[in-house]
matplotlib code that plots the C-alpha trace (Angstrom):
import matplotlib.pyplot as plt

x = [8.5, 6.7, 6.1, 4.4, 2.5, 1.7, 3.3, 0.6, 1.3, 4.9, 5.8, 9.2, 9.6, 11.1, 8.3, 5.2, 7.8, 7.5, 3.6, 5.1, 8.1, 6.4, 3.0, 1.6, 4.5, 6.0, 9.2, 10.7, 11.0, 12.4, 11.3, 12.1, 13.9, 10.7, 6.5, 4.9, 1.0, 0.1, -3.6, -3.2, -1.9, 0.2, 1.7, 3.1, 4.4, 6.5, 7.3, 8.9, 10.4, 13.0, 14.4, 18.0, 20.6, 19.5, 16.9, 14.5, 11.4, 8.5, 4.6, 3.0, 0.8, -2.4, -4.7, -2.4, -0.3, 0.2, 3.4, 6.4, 6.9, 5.7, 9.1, 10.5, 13.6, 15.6, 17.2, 14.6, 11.0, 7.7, 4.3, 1.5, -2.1, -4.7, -5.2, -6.5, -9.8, -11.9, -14.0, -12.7, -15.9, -18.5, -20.1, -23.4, -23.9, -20.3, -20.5, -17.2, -15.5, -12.4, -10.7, -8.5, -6.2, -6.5]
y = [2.1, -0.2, -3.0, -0.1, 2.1, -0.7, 0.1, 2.5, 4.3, 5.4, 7.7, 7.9, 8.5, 12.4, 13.1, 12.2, 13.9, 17.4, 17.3, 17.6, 20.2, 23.8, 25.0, 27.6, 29.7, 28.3, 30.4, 28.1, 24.3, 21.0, 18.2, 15.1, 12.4, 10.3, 10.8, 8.2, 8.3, 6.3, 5.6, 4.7, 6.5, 3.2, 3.3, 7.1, 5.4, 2.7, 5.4, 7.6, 5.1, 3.5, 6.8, 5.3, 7.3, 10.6, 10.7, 13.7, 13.6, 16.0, 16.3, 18.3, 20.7, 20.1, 23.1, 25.9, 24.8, 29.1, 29.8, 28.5, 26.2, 23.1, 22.6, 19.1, 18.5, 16.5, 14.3, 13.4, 11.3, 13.9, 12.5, 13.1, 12.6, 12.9, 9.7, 9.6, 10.6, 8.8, 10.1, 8.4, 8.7, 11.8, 12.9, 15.0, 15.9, 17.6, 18.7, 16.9, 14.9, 13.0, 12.9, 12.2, 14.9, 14.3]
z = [-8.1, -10.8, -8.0, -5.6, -7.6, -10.9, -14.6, -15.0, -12.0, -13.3, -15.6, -16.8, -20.7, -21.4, -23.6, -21.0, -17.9, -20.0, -18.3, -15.3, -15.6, -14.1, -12.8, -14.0, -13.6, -17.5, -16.9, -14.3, -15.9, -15.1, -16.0, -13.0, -13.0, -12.3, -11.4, -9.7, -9.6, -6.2, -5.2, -1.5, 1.3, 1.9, -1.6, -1.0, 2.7, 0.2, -2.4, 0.2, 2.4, -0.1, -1.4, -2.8, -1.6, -0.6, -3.6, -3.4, -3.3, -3.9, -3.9, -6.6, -5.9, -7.6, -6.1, -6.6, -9.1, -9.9, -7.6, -9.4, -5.6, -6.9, -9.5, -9.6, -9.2, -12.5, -9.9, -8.1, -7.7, -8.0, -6.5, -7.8, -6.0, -8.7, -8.2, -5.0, -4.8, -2.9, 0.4, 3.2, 6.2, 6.3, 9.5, 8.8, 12.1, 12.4, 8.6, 8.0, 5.6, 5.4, 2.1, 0.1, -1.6, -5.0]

ax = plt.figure().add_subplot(projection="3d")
ax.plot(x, y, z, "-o")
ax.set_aspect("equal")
plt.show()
C-alpha cells in the first residue's frame, strides 16, 4: 500500500488507527487492520485491486459519519477520501460540477 498511496498516505501504527475506529456513533469501535489515504481515483483502483486473499475493504464515510455504518473492520483495509479534493470540470451553463469526494 506504501508503493500506491506514498508512506504518508498509510496509516498503520495502533495509536494513529484509534482516529479511525467509529463515527460518531462512539459505542460501536474497532479499530482496522490498516487506512490508506489515496489522492487519485487511480490510486483507490490499485488499493482495491490487490486485496490479498479475500482482504476487506471499506470506504469511510466522511459526510455522515453519524450512523454507526461506516465501522472498519480489524481485519481489513479502510479508505479514506479526504484527500481528494480537487474539482474535476465545471459547466456554468448546466450549473454543474464534477468533483471529487473528499
Amino acid at each position: 500500500m506504501t508503493r500506491i498511496c506514498g508512506a504518508a498516505g498509510v496509516v498503520h501504527e495502533p495509536s494513529q488507527l484509534a482516529t479511525y475506529e467509529c463515527d460518531g456513533l462512539t459505542s460501536h469501535r474497532t479499530a482496522p487492520a490498516l487506512v490508506v489515504l489515496p489522492e487519485t481515483a487511480e490510486q483507490v483502483a490499485a488499493v482495491v485491486r490487490p486485496a490479498p486473499g479475500g482482504c476487506p475493504v471499506r470506504g469511510a464515510r466522511i459526510r455522515d459519519r453519524l450512523s454507526g455504518g461506516a465501522l472498519p473492520r480489524s481485519d481489513g483495509v479502510l479508505i479514506v477520501t479526504s484527500r481528494m479534493r480537487r474539482v474535476l470540470d465545471i459547466d456554468p451553463v448546466s450549473r454543474r460540477a464534477i468533483v471529487e469526494p473528499g
